[in-house]
N, C-alpha and C positions, 0 to 999 in steps of 0.2 A: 094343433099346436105347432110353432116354428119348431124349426132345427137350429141349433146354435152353436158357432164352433168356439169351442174353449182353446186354450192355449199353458200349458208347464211355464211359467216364469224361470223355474230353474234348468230346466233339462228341455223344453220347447218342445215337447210332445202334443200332436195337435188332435183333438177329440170333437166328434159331431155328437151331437147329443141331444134328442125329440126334448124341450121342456117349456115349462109356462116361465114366464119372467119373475116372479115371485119365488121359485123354486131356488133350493140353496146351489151353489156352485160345486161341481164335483172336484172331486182330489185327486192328485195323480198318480197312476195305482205304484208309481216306483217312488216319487219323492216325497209322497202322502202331503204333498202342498197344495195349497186351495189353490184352482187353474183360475184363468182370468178370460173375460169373455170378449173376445176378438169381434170389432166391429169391422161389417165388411161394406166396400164402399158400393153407391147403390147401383143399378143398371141404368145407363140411362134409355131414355125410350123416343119414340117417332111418332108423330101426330099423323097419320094416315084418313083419308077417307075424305066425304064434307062436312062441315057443321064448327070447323075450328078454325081460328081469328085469320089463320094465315092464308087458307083459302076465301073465306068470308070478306075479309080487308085488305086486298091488296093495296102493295105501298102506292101511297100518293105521287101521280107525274103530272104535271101543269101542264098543259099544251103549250105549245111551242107558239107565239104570237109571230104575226107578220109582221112587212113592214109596217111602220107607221106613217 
């Protein structure tokens, strides 16, 4: 199951918490207010290795034409 961090609206007390998505939101154990669940922005990531467009396709260069 994710980890998910909740957050206090009132008092911004920040909570990690193991739970399934369907699962109810926990309350804060001081202000007994339903916490709200903080979306966190994602990783970004690196295409490494071969097999991916950008080693596979390098950008297109015309050759250089002579004179005519």
């Amino acid at each position: 199951m994710p980890v998910y961090t909740f957050v206090c609206p009132k008092c911004g007390l920040t909570v990690n918490k193991v739970s399934q998505v369907k699962d109810a939101f926990p309350k804060c154990p001081y202000c007994r207010l339903e916490m709200d669940r903080q979306i966190k922005p994602c990783a970004g990531f690196v295409l490494k290795g071969e097999g991916f467009f950008v080693n596979d396709y390098p950008r297109y260069h015309p050759k250089e034409r002579g004179p005519s």
